[in-house]
N, C-alpha and C positions, 0 to 999 in steps of 0.2 A: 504494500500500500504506500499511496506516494504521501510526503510529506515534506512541505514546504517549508524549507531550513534558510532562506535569507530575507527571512523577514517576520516578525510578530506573530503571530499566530494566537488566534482568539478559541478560547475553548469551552465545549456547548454542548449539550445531550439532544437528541432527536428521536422521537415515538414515532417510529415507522410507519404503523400500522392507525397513527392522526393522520388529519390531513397534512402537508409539510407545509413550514410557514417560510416566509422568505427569513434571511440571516440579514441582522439591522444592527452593525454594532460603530465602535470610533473607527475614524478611518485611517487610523495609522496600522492597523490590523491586515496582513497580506492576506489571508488566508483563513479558513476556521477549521478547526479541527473536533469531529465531533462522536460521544460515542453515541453509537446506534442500537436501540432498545426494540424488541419484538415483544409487545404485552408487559412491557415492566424487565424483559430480561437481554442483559447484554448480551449483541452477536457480532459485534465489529464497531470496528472503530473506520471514519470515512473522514478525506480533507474535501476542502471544495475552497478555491481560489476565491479572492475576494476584491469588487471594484472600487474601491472608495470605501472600505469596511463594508459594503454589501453583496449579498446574491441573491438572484431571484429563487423562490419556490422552486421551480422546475430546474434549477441547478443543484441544488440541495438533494433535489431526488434522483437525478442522474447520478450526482457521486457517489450516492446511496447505493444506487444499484452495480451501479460498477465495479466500485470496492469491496463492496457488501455482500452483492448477490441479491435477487430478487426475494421477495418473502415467502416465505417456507414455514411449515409447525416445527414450534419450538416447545422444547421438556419445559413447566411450568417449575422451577427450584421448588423445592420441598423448603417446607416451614417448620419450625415448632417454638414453644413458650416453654423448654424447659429452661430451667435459670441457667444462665451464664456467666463468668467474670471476664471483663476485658482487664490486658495489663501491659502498661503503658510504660516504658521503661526509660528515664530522661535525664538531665542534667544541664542545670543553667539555660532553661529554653521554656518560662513560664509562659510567655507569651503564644507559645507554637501549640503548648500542653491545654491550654483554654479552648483554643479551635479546634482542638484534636476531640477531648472531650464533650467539647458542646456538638457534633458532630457524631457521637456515637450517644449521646443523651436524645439525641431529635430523632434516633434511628426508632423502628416500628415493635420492636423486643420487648415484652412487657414484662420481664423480671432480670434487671441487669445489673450487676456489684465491676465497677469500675474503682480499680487499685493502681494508683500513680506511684510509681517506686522511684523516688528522688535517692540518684545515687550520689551520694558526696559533693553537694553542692556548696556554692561558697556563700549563700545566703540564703533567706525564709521566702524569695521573692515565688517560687514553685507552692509553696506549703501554702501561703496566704491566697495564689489563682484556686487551689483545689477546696481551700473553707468557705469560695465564693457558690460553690454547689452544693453545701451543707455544712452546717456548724459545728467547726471544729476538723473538719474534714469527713466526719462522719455523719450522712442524714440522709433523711430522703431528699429526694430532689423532685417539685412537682416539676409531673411532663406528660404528654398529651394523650403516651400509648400506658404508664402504667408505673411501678415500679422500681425505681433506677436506685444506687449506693454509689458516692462517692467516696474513693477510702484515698487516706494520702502515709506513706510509708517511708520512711527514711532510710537509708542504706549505708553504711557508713565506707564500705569497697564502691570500688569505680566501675563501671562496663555496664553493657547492653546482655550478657549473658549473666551475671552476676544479678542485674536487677531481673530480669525474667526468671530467672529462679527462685528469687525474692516472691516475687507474685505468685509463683507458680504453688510456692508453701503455703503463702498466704489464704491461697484459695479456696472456697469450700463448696466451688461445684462441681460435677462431675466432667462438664466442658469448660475449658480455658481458652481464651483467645488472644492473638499479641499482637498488637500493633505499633507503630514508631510516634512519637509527636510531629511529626511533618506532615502525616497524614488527615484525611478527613472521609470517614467511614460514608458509604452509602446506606439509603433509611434500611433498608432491607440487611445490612449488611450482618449482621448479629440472630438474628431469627433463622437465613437461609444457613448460615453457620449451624445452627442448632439443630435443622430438618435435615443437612444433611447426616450427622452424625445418629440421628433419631430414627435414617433410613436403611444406615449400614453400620450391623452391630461391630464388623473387622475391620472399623475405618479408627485408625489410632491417630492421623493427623491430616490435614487439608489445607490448603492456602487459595489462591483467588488471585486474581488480576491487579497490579498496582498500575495507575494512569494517570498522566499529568493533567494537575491540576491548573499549569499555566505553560504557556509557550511563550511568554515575552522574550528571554533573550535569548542570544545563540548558546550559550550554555545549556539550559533548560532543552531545547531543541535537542542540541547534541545527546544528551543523557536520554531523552527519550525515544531517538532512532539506536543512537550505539551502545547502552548499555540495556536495553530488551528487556525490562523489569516485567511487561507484561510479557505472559503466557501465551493470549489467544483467547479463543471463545470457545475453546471444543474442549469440553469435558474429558477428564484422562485418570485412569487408576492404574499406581504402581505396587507391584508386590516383588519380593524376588525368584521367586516360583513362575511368573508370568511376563517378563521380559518386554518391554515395548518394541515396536519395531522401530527401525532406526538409529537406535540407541546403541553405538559399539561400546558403548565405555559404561552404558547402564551395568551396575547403581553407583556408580562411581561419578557421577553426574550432574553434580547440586544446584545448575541452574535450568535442569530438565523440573523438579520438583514445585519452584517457587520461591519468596526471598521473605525475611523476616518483615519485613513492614504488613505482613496480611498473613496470619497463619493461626492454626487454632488447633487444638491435641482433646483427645480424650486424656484428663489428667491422671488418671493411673498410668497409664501406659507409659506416658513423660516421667513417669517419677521412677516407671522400672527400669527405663536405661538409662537411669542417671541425668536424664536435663540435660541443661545447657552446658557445653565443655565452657568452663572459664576462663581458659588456656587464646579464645578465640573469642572476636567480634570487637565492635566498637568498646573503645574503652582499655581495651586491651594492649598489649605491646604489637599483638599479631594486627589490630586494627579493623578484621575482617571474619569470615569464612564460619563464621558460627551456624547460620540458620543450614545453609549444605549441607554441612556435617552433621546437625541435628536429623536431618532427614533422610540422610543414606544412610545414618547408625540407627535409626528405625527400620527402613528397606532391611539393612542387614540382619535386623532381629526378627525378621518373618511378619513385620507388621503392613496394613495396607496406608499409602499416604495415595491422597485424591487432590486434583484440582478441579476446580469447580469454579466456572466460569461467573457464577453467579455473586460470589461473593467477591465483591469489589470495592477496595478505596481508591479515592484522590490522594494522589502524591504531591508533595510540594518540592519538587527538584530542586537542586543547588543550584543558582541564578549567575553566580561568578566564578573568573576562571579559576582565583584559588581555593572557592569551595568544593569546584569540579577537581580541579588537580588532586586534592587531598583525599576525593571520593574514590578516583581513578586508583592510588595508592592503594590505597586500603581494599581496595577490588583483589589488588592484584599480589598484597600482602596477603588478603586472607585465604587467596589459595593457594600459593606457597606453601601457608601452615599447614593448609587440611591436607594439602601433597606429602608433608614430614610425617602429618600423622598416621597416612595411610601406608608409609615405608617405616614408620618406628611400629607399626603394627603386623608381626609375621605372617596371621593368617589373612587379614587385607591385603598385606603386601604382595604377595603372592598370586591372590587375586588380582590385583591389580596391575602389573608386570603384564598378565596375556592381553590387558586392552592396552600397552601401553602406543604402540603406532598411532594408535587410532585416538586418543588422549592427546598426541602431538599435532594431528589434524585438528581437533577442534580447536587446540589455541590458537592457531594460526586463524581460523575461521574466524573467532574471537577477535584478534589483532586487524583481521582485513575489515572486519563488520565497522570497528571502531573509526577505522582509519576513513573510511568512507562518508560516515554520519560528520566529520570532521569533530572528533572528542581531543584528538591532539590538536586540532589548532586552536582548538578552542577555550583550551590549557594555556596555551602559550608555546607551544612543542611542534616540530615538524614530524613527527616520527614518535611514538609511543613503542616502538617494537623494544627497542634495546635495552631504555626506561624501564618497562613494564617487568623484563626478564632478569635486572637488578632489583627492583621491588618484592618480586617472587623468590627469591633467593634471600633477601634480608625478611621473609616471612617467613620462612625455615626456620630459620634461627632467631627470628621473636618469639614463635611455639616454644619451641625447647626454654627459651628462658620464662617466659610466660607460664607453661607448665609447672616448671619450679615455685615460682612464685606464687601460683593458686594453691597449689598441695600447702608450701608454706603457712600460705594465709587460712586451713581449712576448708579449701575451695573445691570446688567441684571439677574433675578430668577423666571423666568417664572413659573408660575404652570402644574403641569403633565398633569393634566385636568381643561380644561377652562369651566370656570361657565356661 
């Protein structure tokens, strides 16, 4: 799908199956880009050029189909109102944490316990956004569908894997869901989470589609053609008994699965293979590579992980070059890491050795995809190859120190495969 990289790009949802109405926005806007809805359910994402920030009806609908494909019966997502906890894992980003929040409080879930894990912040300013939705941090919140809990938890360790384990203890329902503070859930997003877990008793973890939520600058552009956060619309279940096609390097694969900003576990299941490696992710020395590793050391434990096209947040991309630059790193730290951990690990290891040719093609795949969306110019960089392949290699060797350190600190370092 084409997507229009020099210039603005206005971003907008479209119901297929209403009439289309024309696109009326500023006209400093080249283009809109928009996702496309069948009855309430995402099936593609469509751009459509735009003349002076406008396009007619009938342009909107040609792109629709062309990108899209003509309308077709779509699976209605399964629902349910069993309780849930979202858990939000953050640090020095109150203001990101309010939208994220007020964003999964508007959603349609009518019994929801939202737990903000403030990891080692340098002040109250996080703890005082989360008492704006209940006193004390703890109360009901009135809202339109039902039920909601705002809990606010302090942490006193660093990292994105550390405070999701935080939550994840914290928890006392039997579905758990994670998302990032840059995000902003869709109203459905927490309910279709629930029906689908309520549909399939072997489903131990799911994620869903992350999509930008703004295309202003060329960074943002960039991050959302070359680093492919979304999935797709088509529905996909891995097991490791059941292999996908295409997949040489399945389950060794952690951007086939989904990525930490949209993901949700049956919480027992998360708690029998140990959680979040703390060794890995934001926060960490490694920087990266946590949510992957979460979900092929599931694959590997016989468990099934789904994506579900239905469950969908807005992302709020990094908008500058050295927010991009520093994302690009940590992309490419954190799987370095999960590379060390799959070679400090003998029966992974080994496994892993017969996909390894075919693990050297996709990086490359990776590298050219990047290089095209223009992610290095957009850095600042003519060339991310060489960069990228230093980065990965001081991810090696932030695991191994980062591991130390978690054990140290009583942290959690699950092994990929349990003995």
């Amino acid at each position: 799908m084409a997507i229009a990289r020099n210039g603005p790009t206005w971003v907008g949802q479209v119901e297929r199956r209403d009439e289309f109405a024309d696109v009326v926005v500023d006209d400093h806007f080249v283009a809109a880009r928009l996702l496309v809805t069948a009855g309430g359910t995402p099936v593609g994402l469509a751009t459509v050029e735009l003349a002076d920030g406008k396009a007619t009806a009938d342009e909107v609908r040609a792109a629709v189909e062309a990108q899209v494909g003509r309308d077709r019966e779509v699976l209605v997502p399964p629902t349910s109102d069993e309780p849930i906890t979202v858990v939000i894992a953050t640090r020095n980003r109150a203001e990101s944490v309010r939208r994220c929040v007020r964003a999964v409080l508007a959603g349609d879930h009518p019994d929801i316990t939202v737990i903000v894990v403030d990891n080692d912040p340098d002040d109250d300013s996080t703890e005082r956004v989360v008492a704006e939705f209940g006193e004390g941090g703890i109360g009901e919140f009135n809202r339109e569908y039902g039920r909601a809990e705002v809990r606010y938890v302090r942490e006193n360790r660093r990292g994105a894997s550390v405070g999701r384990n935080r939550g994840l203890q914290e928890a006392r329902t039997r579905i758990v869901a994670f998302t990032d503070d840059d995000t902003e859930a869709d109203r459905h997003w927490a309910s279709r989470i629930a029906g689908a877990f309520a549909t399939d008793s072997d489903l131990a973890c799911l994620s869903g589609p992350v999509v930008a939520a703004r295309l202003d600058t060329e960074q943002e552009r960039a991050s959302e053609f070359g680093l492919v956060w979304n999935k797709g619309f088509q529905g996909r279940r891995f097991r490791l008994s059941e292999p996908p096609p295409g997949s040489a390097i399945f389950p060794f694969s952690p951007g086939l699965y989904g990525i930490g900003a949209n993901f949700a576990v049956r919480a027992e299941a998360a708690r029998r293979v140990g959680g979040m490696d703390e060794a890995l992710g934001p926060g960490s020395p490694a920087l990266g590579g946590e949510d992957g590793e979460f979900m092929v050391r599931l694959v590997l434990a016989r468990y099934a992980v789904a994506y579900v096209p239905g469950v969908l947040v807005w992302h709020h991309h990094r908008s500058s070059p050295d927010e991009l630059r520093k994302q690009v790193r940590g992309y490419a730290m954190g799987l370095g890491a999960f590379l060390t951990k799959i070679a400090l690990d003998r029966r992974a290891g080994l496994m892993a050795l017969q996909r390894l040719p075919a693990a050297v093609n996709q990086l490359r795949h990776i590298n050219e995809r990047e290089a095209e969306a223009g992610v290095g110019a957009s850095v600042g960089a003519a060339s991310t190859g060489a960069e990228r392949l230093r980065w990965m290699l001081n991810g090696g060797s932030a695991y191994v120190r980062g591991r130390r350190a978690a054990r140290r600190a009583g942290g959690r370092v699950p092994p990929l495969v349990r003995r």
